[in-house]
C-alpha positions in Angstrom: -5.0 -7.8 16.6 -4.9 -4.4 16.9 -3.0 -3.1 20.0 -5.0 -1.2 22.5 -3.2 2.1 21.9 -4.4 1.7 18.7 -8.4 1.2 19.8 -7.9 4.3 22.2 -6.2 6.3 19.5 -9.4 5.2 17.0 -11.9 6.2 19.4 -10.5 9.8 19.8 -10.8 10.1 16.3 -13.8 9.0 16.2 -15.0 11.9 19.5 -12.8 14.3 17.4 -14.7 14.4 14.3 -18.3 13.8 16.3 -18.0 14.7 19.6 -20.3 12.0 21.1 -20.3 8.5 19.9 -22.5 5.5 21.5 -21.0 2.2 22.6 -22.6 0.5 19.5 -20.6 3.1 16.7 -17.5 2.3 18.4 -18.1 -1.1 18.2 -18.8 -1.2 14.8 -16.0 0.4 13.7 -13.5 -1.2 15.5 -14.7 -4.9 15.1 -15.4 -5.4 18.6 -17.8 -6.3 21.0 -20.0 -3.9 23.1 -18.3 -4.9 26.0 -14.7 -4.5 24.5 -15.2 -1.0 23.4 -16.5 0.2 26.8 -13.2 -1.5 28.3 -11.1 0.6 26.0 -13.4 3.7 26.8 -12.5 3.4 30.4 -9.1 4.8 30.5 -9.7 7.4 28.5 -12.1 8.4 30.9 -9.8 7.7 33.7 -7.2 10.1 31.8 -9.7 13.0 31.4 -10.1 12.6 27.2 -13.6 11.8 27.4 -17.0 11.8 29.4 -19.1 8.8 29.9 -22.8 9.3 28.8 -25.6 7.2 28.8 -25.0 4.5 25.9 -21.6 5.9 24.7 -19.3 9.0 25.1 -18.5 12.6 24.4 -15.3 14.7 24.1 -14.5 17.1 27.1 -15.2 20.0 25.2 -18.3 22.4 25.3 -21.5 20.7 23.9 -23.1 23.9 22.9 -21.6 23.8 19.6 -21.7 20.8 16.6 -18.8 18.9 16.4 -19.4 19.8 12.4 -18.9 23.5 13.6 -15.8 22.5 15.6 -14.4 21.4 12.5 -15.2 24.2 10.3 -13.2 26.2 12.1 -10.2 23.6 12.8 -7.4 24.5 9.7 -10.3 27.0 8.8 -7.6 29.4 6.2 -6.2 26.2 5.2 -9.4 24.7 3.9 -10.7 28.4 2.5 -7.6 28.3 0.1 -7.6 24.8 -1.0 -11.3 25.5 -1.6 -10.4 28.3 -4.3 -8.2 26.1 -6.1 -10.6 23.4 -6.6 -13.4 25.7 -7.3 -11.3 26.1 -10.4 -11.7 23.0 -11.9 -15.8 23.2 -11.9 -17.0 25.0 -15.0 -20.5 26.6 -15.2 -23.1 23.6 -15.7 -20.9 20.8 -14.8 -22.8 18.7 -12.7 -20.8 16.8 -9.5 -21.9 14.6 -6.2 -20.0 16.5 -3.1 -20.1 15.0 0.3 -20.3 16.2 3.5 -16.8 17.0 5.2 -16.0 20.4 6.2 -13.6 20.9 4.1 -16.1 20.1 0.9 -18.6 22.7 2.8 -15.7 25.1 2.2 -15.6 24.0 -1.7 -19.2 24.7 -1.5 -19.0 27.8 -0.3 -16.1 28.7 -3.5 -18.6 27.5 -5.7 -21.2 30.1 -5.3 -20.4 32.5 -8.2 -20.5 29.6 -10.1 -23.6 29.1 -12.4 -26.2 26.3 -13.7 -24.4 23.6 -11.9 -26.3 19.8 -10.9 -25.2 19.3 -7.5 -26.0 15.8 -5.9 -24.9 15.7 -2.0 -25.8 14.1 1.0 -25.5 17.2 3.1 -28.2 19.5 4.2 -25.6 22.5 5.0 -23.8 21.9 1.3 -27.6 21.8 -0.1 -28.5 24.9 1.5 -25.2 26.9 0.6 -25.9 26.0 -3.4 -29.5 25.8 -3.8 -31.7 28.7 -5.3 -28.3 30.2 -6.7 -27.7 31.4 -10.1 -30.0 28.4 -11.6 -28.5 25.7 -9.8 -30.1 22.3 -9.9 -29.2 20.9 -5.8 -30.5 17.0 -5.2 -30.3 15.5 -1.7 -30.2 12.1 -0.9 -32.2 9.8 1.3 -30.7 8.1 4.2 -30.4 8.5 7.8 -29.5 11.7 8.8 -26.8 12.5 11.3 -27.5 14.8 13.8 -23.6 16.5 14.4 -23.4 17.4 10.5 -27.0 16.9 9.4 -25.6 14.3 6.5 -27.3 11.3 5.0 -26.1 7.9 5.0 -27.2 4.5 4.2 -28.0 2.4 1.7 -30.5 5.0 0.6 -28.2 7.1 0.2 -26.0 5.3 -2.3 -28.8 4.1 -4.0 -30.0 7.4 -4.5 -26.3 8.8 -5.7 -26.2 5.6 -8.3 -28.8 7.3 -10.3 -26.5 9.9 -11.5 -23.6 10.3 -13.9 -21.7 13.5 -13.1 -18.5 15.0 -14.0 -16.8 15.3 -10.7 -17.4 13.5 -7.1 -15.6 16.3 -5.1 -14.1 14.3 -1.7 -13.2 14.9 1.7 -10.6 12.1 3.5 -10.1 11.0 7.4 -6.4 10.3 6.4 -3.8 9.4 4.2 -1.6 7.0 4.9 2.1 5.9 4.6 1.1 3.7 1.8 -0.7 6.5 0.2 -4.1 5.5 0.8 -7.1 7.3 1.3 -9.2 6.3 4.9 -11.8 7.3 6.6 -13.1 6.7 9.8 -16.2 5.5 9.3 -17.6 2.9 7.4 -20.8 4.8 6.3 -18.6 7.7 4.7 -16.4 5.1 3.2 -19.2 3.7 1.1 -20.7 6.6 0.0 -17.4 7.9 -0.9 -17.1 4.4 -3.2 -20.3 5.0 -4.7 -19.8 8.7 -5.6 -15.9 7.6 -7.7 -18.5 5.3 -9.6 -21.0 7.3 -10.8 -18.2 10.4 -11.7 -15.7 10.7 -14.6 -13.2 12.2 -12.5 -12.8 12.3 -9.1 -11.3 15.3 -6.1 -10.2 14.6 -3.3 -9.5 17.7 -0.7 -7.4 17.7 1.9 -6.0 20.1 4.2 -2.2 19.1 5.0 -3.0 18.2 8.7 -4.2 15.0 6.8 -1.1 13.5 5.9 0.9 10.6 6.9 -2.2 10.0 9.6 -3.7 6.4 10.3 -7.8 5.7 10.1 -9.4 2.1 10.0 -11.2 2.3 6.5 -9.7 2.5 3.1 -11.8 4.3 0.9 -9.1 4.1 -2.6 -5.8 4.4 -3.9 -4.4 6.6 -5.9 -5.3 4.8 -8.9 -9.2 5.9 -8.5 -8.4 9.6 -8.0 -7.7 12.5 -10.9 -7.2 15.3 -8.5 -6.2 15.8 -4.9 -5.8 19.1 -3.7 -4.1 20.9 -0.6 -2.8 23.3 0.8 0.8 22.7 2.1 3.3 20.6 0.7 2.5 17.2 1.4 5.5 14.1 2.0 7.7 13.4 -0.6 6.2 9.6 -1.3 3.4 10.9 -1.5 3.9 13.4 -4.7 5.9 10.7 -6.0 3.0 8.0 -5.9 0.7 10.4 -7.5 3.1 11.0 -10.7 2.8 7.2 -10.7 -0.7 7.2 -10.6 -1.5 10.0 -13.3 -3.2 11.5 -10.0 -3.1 15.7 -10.6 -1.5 17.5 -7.1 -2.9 20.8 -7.0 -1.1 23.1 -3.8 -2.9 26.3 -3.0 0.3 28.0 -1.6 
């Protein structure tokens, strides 16, 4: 059983990276009923860390701006560096699935001096920052899409990705853990990520350092899938030493 710090601690995440979940998302991804995720909700609202809505809750920030917006900016420099470096790796008509995390919208954004290249994503902001640029071919999946980070999910959506064989799948991650795993916090992101290390002959994942020896409820890999992760501050020592082990490239933008 999970302890309920733990639940709390999981559903501040969860308002963290989306700013308003519903009872029934919570629910989901911790394994619980309805009725025990509102019960964990509760003293978090009691404590001021989030707002009770109708059907779910929101984080006690402004709701003018999209929590995908919030996060662009979080580690903003951070993420703009690690972008450059793994710009570096994509040559001119290489053809890659990229995802939807802020950080990858940064790699996006790196990636627009670059030429001829067969972009499959699930994001409508990655599409638009790469499409109609220097004879780029940009596909965008089916799915469901969310409305804080307008991103497809769904078994459309991996469906659709599983038509393609591409050089890279360019990552983001929700954590990495003591044991050196990659997590997410949702189950949705998970499985696309999955998908996208199938259909790629290697795979990135990027990372901004605030990721690091954090805790999130999915595993998406080990080390063992992944040819590249890149950073930008010097991440723990087990953790350098488990990718040597794994062949894994650790690319550091400082």
């Amino acid at each position: 059983m999970i302890r309920a710090s733990k639940y709390e601690a999981a559903i501040l995440d969860a308002l963290n990276l989306r700013g308003r979940v519903t009872i029934n998302e919570l629910a989901g991804q911790l394994g619980v009923s309805g009725e025990t995720a509102r019960r964990h909700v509760e003293p978090l609202v009691k404590k001021g860390l989030a707002i009770r809505v109708h059907g779910g809750v929101t984080a006690p920030f402004s709701l003018h701006e999209a929590p995908f917006h919030r996060r662009l900016k979080k580690n903003r420099d951070a993420k703009r560096r690690l972008a450059k470096v793994a710009a570096t790796l994509i040559e001119d008509g290489d053809s890659l699935i990229i995802d939807c995390g802020s950080t990858t919208a940064y790699v996006a954004q790196a990636l627009c001096d670059h030429s001829d290249l067969h972009v499959i994503t699930n994001s409508v902001e990655i599409a638009r920052t790469l499409a109609s640029r220097n004879g780029n071919r940009v596909y965008v999946t089916g799915g469901e899409l969310r409305a804080d980070d307008a991103a497809a999910f769904g078994k459309v959506a991996v469906d659709f990705i599983q038509q393609f064989n591409v050089d890279y799948a360019v990552l983001s991650i929700g954590a990495v853990n003591k044991k050196n795993e990659l997590l997410d916090f949702y189950l949705c992101e998970a499985e696309f990520s999955r998908a996208a290390i199938q259909q790629a002959r290697q795979t990135c994942f990027v990372t901004d350092s605030s990721k690091f020896s954090k805790d999130a409820l999915i595993k998406v890999c080990g080390l063992d899938q992944v040819d590249f992760v890149v950073t930008e501050g010097e991440p723990p020592t087990p953790f350098k030493k488990a990718c040597t082990e794994n062949d894994t490239r650790l690319l550091i933008s400082n």
